[in-house]
N, C-alpha and C positions, 0 to 999 in steps of 0.2 A: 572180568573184574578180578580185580587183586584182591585174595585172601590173605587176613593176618595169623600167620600160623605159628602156633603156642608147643614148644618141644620140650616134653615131660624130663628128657635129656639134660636139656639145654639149662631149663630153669629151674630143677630140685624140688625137692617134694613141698617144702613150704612155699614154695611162689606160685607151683601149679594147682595147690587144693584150689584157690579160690580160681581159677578160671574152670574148673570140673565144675564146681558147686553155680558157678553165673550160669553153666552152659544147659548143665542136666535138672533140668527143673518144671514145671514144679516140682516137686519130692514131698510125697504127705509124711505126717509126724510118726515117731512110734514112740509115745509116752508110755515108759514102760518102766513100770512098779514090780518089784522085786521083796525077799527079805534075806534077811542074814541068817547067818547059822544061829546067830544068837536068837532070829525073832527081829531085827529090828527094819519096819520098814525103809524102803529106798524108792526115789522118783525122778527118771531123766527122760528128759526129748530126746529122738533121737532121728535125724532125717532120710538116711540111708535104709529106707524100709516099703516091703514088698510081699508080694505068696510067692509063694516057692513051685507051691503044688498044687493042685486041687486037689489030687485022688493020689494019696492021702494028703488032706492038707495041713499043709506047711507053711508056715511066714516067716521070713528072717527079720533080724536088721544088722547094723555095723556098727560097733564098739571101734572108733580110733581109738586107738589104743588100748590099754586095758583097764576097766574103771569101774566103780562098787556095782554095776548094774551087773556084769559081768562076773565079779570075781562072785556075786549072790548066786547067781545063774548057774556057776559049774557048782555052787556048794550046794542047795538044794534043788537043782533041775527043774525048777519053776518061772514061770514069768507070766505077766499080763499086757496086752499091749490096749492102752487106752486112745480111743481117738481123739485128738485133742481139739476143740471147737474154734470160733473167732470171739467168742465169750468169755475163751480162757487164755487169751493168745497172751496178755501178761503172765500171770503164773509160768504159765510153759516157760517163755521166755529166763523169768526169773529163777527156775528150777533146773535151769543148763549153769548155769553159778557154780564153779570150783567147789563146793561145797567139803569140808573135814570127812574124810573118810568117816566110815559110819554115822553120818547126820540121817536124821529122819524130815527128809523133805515135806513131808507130808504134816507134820508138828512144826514146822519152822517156817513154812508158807500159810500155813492156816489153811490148806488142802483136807476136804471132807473126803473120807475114806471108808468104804463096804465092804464087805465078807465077800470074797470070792464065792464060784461055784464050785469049784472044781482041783483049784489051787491054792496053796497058802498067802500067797504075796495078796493085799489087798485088791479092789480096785479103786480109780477114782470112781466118786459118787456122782458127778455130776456130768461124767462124760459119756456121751447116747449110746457109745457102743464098748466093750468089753470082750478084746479076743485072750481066752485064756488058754495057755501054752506049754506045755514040757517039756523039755530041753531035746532037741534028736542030737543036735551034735553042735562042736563048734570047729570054724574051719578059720584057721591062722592066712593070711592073706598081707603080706610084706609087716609093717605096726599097726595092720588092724586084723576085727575080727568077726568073722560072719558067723551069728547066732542064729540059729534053725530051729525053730518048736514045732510039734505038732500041736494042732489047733484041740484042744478037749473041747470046749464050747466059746459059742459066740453069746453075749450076752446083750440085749440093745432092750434101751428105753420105749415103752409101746409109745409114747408120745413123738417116735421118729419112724416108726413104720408108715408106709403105704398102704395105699387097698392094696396090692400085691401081695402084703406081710414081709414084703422085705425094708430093710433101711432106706433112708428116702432122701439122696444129697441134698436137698437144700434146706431138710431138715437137720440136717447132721451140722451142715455150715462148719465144713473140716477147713483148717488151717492148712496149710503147706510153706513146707522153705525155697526162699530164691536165694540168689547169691547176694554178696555184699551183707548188708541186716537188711534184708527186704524180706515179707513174709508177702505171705497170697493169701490172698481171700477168695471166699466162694466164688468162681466166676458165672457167667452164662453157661445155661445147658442148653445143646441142642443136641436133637433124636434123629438119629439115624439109622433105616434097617440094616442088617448085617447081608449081605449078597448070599446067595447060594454059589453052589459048585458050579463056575463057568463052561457053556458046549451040555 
């Protein structure tokens, strides 16, 4: 069968994002709240997000380009990465908005906002889970930019826990981005043991 194949070359960096983003997907949110030097908070989606590490752990995400979540991020070495739900998939959505430098997303969406643990930037209040983060580094990558925290604490709603004590997907009911404006919703879980060492 003939493949159609898409040349990063051929067709420039704006014709190719959206064939990367239809391809590589799902992609879960990194709604992640910030403040300024002045104090004032900030709040963006952000799709490009992942652990880095376990041991020590690490979570990135991607800033295309360079943008208040970012420029917050190198001035006080903080952040929060909220998970964002299928309850809030408006907000999120409306919270990716060009927004005036220093607007405070969180008073201009009517966004309930918490006292971190650990860090300055708030959290959101309604989202089951709260990884809060310190800056390790940022790593320049063509116009964008990979932001690495280490994790200080995770924070999650006892109302999404499992008998296990950990977070529980279909309680979490995480959002994820597709390509095009398609978002993902929770889908089917199925459980599968992980194999041991083959021989």
């Amino acid at each position: 069968m003939m493949r159609t194949v898409f040349d990063p070359a051929e067709m420039g960096p704006g014709n190719f994002y959206p064939v990367l983003t239809a391809s590589v997907v799902p992609r879960p949110i990194a709604w992640v709240s910030t403040v300024s030097a002045d104090g004032v908070p900030n709040l963006a989606p952000y799709s490009f997000f992942t652990v880095s590490s376990a041991n020590p752990p690490v979570v990135q995400f991607t800033s295309v380009t360079r943008k208040d979540s970012l420029r917050n991020i190198e001035a006080t070495g903080e952040f929060v990465v909220n998970l964002a739900t299928e309850s809030m998939i408006d907000q999120v959505n409306t919270s990716s908005a060009p927004y005036e430098p220093g607007a405070d997303e969180f008073a201009a969406l009517g966004i309930a906002a918490e006292p971190s643990e650990r860090v300055r930037p708030p959290r959101v209040a309604d989202s089951p889970v709260a990884v809060e983060c310190r800056l390790r580094q940022v790593i320049e990558v063509g116009d964008s930019f990979v932001v690495m925290g280490d994790v200080l604490a995770v924070a999650v709603r006892p109302d999404v826990l499992a008998d296990d004590g950990l977070p529980a997907f279909a309680a979490i009911a995480p959002l994820s981005r597709l390509g095009r404006d398609e978002w993902g919703l929770t889908p089917p879980v199925r459980r599968i043991t992980r194999p041991g060492r083959p021989g």
